[in-house]
ChimeraX commands (.cxc) that place a marker at each C-alpha (Angstrom):
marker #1 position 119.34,25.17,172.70 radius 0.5
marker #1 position 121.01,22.17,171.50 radius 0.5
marker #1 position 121.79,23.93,167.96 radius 0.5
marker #1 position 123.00,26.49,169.13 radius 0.5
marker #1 position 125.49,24.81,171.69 radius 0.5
marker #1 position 126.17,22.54,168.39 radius 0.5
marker #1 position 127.42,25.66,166.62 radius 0.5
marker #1 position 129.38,27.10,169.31 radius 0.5
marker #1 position 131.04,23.72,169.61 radius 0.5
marker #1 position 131.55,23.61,166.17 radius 0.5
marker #1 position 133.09,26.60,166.08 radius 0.5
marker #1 position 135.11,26.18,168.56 radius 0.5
marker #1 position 136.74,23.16,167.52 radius 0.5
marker #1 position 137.42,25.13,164.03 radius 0.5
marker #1 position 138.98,27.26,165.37 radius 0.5
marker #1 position 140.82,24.94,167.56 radius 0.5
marker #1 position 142.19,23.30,164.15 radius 0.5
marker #1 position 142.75,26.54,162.40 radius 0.5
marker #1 position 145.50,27.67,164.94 radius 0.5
marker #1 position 147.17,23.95,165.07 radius 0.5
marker #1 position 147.28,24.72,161.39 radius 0.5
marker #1 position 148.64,28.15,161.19 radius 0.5
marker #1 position 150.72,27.08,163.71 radius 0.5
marker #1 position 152.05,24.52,161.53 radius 0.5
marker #1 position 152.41,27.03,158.74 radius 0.5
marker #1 position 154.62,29.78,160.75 radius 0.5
marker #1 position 156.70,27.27,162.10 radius 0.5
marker #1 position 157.19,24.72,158.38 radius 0.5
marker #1 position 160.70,23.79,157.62 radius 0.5
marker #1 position 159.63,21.94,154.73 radius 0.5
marker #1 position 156.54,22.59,151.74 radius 0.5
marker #1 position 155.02,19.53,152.97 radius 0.5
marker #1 position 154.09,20.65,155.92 radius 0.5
marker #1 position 152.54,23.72,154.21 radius 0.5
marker #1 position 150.49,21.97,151.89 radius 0.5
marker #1 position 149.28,19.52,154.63 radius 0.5
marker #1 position 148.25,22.40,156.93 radius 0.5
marker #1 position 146.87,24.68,154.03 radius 0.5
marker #1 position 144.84,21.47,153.27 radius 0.5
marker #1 position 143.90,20.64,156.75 radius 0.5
marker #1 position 142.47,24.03,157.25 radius 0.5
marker #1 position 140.66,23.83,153.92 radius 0.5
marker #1 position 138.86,20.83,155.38 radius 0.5
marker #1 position 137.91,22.25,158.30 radius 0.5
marker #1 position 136.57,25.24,157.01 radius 0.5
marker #1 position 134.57,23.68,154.76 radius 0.5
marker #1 position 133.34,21.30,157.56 radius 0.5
marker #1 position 132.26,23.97,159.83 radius 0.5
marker #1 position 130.58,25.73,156.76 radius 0.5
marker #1 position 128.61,22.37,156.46 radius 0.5
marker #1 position 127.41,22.34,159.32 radius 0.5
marker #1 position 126.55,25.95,159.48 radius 0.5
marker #1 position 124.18,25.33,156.36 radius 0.5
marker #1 position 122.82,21.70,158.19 radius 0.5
marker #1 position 121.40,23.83,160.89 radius 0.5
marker link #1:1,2 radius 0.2
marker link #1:2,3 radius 0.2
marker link #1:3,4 radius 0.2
marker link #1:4,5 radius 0.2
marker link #1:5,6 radius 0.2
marker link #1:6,7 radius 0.2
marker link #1:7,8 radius 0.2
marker link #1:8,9 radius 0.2
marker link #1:9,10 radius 0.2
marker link #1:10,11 radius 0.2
marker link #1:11,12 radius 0.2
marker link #1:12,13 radius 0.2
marker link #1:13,14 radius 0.2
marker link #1:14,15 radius 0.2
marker link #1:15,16 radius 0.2
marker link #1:16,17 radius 0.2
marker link #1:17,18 radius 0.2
marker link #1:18,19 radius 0.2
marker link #1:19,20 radius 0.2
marker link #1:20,21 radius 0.2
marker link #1:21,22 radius 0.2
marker link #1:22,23 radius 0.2
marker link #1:23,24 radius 0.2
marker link #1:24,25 radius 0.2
marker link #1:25,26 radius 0.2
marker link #1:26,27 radius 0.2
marker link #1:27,28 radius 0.2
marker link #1:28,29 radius 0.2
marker link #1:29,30 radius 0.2
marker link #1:30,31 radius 0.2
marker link #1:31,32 radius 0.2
marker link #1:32,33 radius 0.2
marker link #1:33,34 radius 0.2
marker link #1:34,35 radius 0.2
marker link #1:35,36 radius 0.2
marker link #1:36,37 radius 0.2
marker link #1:37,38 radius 0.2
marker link #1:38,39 radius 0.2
marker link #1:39,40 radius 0.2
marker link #1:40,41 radius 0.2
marker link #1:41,42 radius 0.2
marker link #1:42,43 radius 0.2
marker link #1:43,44 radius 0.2
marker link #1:44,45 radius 0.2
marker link #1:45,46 radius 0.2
marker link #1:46,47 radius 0.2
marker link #1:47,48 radius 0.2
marker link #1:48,49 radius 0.2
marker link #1:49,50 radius 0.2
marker link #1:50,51 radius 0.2
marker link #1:51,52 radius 0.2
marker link #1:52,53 radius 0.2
marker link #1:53,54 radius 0.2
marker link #1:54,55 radius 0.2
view
């Protein structure tokens, strides 16, 4: 029970992140903006990937 409530947290706060960064992409004046939210959603990803393979 707690894994699984672990997961949905987890992916809810990914996903929480991903649209702050896509947000950040559609609405960039500037390339470094772009990179940092390209990068930011990288990390995340990879994060909730991690933790997908830790449970």
């Amino acid at each position: 029970m707690e894994k699984s409530f672990t997961l949905i947290q987890t992916i809810a706060t990914a996903g929480f992140f991903s649209a702050i960064s896509f947000w950040l992409i559609f609405n960039s004046l500037s390339l470094a903006f772009l990179s940092l939210s390209v990068a930011f959603s990288g990390f995340i990803t990879i994060l909730f990937f991690l933790s997908l393979w830790c449970l």
